[in-house]
Backbone as a printed PyTorch tensor [residue, N CA C, xyz], in Angstrom:
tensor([[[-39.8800, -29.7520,  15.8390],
         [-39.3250, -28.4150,  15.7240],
         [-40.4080, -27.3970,  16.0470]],

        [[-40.4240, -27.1430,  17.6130],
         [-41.3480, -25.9510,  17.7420],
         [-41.2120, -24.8370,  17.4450]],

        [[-39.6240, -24.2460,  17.6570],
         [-39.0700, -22.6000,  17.2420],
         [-39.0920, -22.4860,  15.7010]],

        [[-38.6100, -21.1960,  15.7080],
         [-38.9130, -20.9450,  13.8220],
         [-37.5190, -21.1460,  13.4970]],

        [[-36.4590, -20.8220,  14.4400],
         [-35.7520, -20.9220,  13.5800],
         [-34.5650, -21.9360,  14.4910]],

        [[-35.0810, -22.8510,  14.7310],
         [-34.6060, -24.4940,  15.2160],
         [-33.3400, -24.9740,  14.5390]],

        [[-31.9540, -25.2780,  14.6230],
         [-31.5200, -25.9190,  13.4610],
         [-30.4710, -24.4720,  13.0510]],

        [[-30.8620, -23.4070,  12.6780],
         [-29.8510, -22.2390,  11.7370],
         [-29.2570, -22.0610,  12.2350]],

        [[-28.3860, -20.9280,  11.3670],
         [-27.3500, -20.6040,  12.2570],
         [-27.8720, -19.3280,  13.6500]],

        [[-29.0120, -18.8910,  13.1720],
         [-29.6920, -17.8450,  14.2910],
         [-30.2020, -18.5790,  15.3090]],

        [[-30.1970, -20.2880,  14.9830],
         [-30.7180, -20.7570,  16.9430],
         [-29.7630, -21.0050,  17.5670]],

        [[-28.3350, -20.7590,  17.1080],
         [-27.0610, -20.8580,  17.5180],
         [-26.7700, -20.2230,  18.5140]],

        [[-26.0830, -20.3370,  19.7280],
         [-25.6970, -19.0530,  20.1200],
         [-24.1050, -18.7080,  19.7710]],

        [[-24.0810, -16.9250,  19.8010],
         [-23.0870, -16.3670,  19.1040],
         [-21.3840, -17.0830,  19.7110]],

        [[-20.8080, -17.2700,  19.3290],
         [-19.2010, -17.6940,  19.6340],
         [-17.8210, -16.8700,  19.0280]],

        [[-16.8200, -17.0000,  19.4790],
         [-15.6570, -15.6460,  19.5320],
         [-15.1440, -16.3750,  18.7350]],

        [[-14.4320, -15.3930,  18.0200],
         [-13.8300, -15.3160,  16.7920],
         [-12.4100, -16.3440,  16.9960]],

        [[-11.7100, -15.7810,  18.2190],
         [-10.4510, -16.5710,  18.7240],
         [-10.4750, -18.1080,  18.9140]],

        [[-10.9860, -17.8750,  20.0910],
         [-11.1140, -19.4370,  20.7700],
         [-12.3270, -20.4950,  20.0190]],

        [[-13.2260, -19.7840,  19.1370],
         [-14.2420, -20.8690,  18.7490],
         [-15.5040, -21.3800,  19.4690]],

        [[-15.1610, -20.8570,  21.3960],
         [-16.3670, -21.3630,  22.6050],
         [-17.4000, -19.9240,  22.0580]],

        [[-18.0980, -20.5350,  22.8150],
         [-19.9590, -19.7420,  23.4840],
         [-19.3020, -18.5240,  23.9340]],

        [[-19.9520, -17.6110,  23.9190],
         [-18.7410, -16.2830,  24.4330],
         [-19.1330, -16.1450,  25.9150]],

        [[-20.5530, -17.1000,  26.0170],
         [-21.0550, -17.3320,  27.7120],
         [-19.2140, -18.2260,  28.2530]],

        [[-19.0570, -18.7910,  27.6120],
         [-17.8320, -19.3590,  27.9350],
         [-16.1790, -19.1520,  27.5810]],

        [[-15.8730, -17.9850,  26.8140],
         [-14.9060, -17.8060,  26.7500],
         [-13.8960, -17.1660,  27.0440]],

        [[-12.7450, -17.3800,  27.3330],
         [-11.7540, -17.1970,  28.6020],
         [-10.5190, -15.6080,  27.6030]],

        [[-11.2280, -15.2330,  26.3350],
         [-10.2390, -14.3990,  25.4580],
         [-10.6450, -12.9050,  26.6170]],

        [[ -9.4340, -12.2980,  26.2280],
         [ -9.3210, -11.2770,  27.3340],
         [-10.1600,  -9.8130,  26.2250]],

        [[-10.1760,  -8.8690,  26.7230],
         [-10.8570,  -7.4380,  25.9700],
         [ -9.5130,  -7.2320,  25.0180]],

        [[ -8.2320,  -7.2940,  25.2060],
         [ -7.3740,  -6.7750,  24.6790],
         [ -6.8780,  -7.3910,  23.1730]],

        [[ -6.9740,  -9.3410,  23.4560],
         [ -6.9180, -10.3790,  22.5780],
         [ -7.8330,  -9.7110,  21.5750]],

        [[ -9.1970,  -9.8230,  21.7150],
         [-10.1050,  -9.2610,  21.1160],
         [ -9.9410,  -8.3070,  19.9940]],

        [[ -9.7130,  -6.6780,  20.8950],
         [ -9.5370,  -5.9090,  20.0800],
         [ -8.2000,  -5.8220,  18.6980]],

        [[ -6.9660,  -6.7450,  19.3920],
         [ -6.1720,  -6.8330,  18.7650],
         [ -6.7280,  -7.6370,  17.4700]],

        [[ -7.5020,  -8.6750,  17.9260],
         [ -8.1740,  -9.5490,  16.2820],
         [ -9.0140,  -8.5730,  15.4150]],

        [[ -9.5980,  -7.3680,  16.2920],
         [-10.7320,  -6.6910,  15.6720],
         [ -9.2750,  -5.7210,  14.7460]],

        [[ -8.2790,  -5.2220,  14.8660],
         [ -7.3390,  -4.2130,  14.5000],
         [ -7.0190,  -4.6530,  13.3730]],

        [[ -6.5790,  -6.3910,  13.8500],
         [ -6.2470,  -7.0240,  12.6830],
         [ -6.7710,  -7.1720,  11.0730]],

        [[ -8.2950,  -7.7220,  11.5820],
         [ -9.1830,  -7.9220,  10.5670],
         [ -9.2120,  -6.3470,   9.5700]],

        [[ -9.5750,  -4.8690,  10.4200],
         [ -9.3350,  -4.1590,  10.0490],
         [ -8.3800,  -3.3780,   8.8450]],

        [[ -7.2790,  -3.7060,   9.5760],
         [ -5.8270,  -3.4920,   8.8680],
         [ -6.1000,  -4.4440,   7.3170]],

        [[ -6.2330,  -5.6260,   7.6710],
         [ -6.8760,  -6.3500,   6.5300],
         [ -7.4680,  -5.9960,   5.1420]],

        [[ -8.6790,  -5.5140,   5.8340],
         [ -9.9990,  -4.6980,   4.9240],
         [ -9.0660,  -3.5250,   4.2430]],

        [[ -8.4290,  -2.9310,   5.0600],
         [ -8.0390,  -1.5160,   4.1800],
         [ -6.8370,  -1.6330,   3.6350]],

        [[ -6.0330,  -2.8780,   3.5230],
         [ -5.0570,  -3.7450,   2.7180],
         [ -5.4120,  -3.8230,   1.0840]],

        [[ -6.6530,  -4.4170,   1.2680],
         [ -7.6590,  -5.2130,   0.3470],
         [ -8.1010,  -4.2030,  -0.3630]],

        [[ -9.0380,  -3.2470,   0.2780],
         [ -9.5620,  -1.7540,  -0.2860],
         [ -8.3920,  -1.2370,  -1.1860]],

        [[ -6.6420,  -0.6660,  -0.6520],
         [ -5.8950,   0.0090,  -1.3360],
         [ -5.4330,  -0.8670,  -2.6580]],

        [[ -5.0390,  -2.4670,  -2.2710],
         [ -5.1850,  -3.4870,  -3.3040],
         [ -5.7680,  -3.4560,  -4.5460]],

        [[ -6.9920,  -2.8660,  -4.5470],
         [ -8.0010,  -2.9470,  -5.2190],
         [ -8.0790,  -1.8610,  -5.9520]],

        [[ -7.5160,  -0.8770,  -5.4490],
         [ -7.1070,   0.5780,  -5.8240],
         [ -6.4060,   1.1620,  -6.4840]],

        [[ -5.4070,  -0.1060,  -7.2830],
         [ -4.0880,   0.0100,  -7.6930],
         [ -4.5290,  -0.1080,  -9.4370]],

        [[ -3.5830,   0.4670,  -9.6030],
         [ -3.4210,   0.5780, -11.4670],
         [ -2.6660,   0.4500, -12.4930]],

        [[ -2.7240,  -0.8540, -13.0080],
         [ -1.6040,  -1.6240, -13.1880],
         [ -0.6520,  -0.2630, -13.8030]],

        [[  0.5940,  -0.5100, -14.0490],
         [  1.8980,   0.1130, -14.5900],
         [  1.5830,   0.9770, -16.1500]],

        [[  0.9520,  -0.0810, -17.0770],
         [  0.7310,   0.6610, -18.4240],
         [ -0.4010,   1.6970, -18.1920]],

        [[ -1.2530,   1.8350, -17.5670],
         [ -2.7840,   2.4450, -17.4030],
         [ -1.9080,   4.2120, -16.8730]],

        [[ -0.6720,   4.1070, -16.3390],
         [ -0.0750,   5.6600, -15.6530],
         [  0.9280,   6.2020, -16.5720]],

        [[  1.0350,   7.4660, -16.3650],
         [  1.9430,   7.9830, -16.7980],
         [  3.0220,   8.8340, -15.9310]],

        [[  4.1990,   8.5700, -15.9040],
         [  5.1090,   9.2010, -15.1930],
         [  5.7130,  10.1000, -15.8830]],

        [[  6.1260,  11.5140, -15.1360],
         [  6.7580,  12.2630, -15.4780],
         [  8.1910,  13.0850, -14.6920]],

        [[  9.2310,  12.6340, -15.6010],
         [ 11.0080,  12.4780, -15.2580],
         [ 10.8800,  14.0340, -15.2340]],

        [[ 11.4940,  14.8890, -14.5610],
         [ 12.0980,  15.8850, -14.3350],
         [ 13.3590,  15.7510, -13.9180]],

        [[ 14.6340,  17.2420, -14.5910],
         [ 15.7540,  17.5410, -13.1640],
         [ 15.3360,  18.3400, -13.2320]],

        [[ 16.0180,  18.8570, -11.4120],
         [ 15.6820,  20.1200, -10.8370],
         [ 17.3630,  20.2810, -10.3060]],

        [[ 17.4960,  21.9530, -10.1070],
         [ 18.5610,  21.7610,  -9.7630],
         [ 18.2150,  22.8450,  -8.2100]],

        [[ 19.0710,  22.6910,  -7.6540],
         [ 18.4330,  23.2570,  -6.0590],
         [ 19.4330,  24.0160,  -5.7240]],

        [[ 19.1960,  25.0090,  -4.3080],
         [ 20.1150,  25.7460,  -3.7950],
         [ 21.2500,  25.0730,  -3.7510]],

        [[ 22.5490,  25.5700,  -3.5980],
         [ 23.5400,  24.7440,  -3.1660],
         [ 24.5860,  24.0890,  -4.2940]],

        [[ 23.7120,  24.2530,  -5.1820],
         [ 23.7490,  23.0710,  -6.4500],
         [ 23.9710,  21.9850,  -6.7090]],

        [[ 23.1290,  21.7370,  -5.7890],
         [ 22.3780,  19.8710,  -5.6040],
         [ 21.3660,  20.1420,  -6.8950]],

        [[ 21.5430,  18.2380,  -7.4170],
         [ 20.6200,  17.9130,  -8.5770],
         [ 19.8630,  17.0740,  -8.2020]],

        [[ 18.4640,  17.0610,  -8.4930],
         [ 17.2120,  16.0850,  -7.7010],
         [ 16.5670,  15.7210,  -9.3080]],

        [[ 16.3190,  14.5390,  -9.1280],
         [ 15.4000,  13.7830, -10.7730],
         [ 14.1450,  13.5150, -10.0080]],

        [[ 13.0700,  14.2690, -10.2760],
         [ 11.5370,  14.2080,  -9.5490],
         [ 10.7400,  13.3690, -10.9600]],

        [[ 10.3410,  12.2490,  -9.5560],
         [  9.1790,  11.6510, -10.3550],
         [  7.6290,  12.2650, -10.3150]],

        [[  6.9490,  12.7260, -10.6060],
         [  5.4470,  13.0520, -10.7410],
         [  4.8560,  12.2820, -11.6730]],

        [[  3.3220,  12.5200, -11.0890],
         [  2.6020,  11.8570, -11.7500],
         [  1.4340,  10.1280, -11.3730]],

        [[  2.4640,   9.9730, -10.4630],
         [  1.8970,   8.7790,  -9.9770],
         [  1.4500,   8.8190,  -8.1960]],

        [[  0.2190,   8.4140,  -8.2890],
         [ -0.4120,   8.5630,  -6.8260],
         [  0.0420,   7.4320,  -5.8750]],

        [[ -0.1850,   7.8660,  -4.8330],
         [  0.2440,   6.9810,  -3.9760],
         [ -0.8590,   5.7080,  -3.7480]],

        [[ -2.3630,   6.2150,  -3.9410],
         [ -3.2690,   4.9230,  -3.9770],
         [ -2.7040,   4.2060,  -4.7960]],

        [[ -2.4920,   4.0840,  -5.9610],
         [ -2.2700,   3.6810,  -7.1080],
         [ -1.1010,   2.6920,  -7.2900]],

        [[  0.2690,   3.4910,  -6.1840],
         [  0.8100,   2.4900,  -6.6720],
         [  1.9810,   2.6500,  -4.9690]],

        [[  3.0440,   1.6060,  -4.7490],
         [  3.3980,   1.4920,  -3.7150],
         [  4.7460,   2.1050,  -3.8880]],

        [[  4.4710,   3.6370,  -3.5530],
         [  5.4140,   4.3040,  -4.1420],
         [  7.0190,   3.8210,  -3.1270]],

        [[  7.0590,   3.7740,  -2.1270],
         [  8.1130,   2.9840,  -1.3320],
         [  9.3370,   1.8810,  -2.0420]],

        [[  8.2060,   0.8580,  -2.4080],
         [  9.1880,  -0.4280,  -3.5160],
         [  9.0040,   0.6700,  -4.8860]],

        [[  8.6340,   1.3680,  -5.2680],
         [  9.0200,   1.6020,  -6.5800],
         [ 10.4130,   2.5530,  -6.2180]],

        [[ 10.3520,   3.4730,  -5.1200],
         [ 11.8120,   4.3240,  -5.3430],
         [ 12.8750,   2.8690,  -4.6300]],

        [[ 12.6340,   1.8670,  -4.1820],
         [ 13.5430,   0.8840,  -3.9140],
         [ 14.5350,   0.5010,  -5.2550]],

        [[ 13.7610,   0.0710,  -5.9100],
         [ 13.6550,  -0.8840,  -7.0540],
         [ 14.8530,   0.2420,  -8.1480]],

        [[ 13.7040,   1.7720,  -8.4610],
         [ 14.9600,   3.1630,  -8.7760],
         [ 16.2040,   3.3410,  -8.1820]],

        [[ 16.3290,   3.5610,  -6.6390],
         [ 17.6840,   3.4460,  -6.4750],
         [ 18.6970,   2.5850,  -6.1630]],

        [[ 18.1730,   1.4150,  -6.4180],
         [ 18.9440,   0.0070,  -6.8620],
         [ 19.2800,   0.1520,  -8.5350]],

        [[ 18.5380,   0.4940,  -9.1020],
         [ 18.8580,   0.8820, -10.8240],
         [ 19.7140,   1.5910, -10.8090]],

        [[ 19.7410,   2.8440, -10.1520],
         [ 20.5360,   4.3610,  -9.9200],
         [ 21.5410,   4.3940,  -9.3300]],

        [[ 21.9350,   3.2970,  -8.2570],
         [ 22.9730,   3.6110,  -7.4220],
         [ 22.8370,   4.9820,  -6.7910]],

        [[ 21.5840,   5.8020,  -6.7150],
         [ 21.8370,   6.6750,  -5.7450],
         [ 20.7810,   6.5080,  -4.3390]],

        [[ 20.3060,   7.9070,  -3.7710],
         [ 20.1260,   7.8050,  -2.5710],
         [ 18.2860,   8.6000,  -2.8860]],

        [[ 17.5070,   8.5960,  -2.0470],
         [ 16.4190,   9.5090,  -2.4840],
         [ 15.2540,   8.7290,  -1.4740]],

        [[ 14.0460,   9.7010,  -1.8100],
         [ 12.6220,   9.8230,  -0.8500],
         [ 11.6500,   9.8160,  -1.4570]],

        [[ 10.4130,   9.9680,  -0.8950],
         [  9.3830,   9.6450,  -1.3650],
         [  8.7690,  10.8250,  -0.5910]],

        [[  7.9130,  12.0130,  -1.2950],
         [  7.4120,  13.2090,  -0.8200],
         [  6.0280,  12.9790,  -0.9080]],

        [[  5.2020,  12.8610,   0.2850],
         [  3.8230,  12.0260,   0.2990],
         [  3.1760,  13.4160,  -0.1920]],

        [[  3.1100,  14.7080,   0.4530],
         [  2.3190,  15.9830,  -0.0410],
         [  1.5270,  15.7430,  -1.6030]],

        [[  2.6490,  15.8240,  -2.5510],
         [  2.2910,  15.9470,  -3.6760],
         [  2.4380,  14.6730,  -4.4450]],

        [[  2.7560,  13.7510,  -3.7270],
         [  3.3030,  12.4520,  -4.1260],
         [  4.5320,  12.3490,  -5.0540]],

        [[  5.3110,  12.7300,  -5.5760],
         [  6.6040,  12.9280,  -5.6910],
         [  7.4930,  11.7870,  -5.1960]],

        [[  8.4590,  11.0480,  -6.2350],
         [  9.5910,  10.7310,  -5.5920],
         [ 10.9530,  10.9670,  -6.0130]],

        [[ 11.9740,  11.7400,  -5.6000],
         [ 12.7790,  12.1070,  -5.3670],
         [ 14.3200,  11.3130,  -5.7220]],

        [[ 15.2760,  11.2630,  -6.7280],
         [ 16.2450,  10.3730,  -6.4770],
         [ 17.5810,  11.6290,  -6.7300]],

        [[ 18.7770,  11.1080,  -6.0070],
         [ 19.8450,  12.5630,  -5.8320],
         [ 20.7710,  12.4680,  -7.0700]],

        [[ 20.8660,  13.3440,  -7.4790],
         [ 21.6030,  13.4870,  -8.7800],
         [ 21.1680,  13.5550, -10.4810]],

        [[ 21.5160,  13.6270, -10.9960],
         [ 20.7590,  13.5730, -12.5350],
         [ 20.7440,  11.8720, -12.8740]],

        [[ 19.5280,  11.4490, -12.8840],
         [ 19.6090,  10.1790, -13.0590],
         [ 18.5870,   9.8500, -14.4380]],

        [[ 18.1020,  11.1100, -15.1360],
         [ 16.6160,  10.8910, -15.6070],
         [ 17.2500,   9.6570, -16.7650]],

        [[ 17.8410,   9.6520, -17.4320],
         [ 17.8950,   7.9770, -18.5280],
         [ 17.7910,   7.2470, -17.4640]],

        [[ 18.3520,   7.1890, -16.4920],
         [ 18.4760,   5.7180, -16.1730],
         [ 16.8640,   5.4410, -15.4280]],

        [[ 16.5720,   6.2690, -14.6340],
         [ 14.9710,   6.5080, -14.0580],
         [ 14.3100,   6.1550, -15.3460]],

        [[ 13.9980,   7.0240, -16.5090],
         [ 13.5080,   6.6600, -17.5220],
         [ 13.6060,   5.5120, -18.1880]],

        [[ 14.5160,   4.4820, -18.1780],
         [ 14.8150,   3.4810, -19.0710],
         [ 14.2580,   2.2420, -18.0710]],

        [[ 14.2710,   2.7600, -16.5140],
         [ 13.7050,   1.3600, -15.0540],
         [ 12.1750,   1.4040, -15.5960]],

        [[ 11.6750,   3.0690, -15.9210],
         [ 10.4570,   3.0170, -15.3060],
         [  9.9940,   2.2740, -16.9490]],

        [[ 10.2730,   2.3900, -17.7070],
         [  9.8000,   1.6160, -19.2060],
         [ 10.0140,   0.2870, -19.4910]],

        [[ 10.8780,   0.0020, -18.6810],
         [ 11.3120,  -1.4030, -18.3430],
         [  9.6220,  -2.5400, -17.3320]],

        [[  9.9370,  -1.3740, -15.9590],
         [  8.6740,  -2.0020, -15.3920],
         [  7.1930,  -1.4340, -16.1550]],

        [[  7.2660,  -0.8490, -16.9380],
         [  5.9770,  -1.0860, -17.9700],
         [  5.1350,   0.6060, -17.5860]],

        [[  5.6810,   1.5670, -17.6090],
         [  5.3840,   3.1370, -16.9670],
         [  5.4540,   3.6840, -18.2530]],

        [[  3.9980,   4.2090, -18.7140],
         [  4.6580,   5.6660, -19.7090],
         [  5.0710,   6.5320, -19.4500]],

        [[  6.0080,   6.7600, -19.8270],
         [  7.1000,   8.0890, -19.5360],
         [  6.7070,   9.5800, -20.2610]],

        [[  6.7530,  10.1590, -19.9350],
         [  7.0430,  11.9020, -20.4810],
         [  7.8020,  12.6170, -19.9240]]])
């Protein structure tokens, strides 16, 4: 063993992530590539928001009605961030409880269900483990 570093993984030469060859030898296109590099990416900041989350008892939600022009009735959820939690399946999960219709307002993080629903909102969200006010 004349080199210093004979044998490691640094007397190696480097190889692609895809195919596994010498990258002196490999046939993956620029596009393959970047798409694995997007991937891995997307990944990491999966993992990061994952990690970010807070379980159900640790938050507190807060039930409002509002009543609006027109005199439409809206039951606003506040209180819960969107890092925190996946606000999307949670208004799923509400207007499957609710039988009604509603959104998710990213600005202030807000979610939205149509009509006066607050017991029944209130009784899902204590159910899936949410302190309520």
């Amino acid at each position: 063993m004349t080199r210093l570093f004979a044998g490691t993984q640094f007397d190696l030469p480097p190889t692609c992530d895809l195919c596994g060859q010498v990258e002196s030898e490999c046939g993956c296109s620029a596009a393959q590539k970047q798409a694995l590099a997007d991937q891995q990416s997307q990944e990491q900041q999966e993992q990061e928001r994952l990690a970010m989350r807070k379980p159900p008892g640790k938050q507190t939600a807060r039930v409002r009605f509002e009543k609006r022009k027109g005199n439409r009735r809206v039951t606003v959820i506040a209180g819960l961030t969107h890092q925190a939690n996946d606000l999307p399946a949670l208004l799923a999960t509400l207007q499957s409880a609710c039988g009604a219709g509603g959104t998710v307002k990213s600005d202030p993080d807000l979610v939205e269900l149509q009509g006066d629903q607050v017991f029944a909102v209130t009784k899902k969200l204590k159910e899936i483990g949410y302190k309520v006010k």
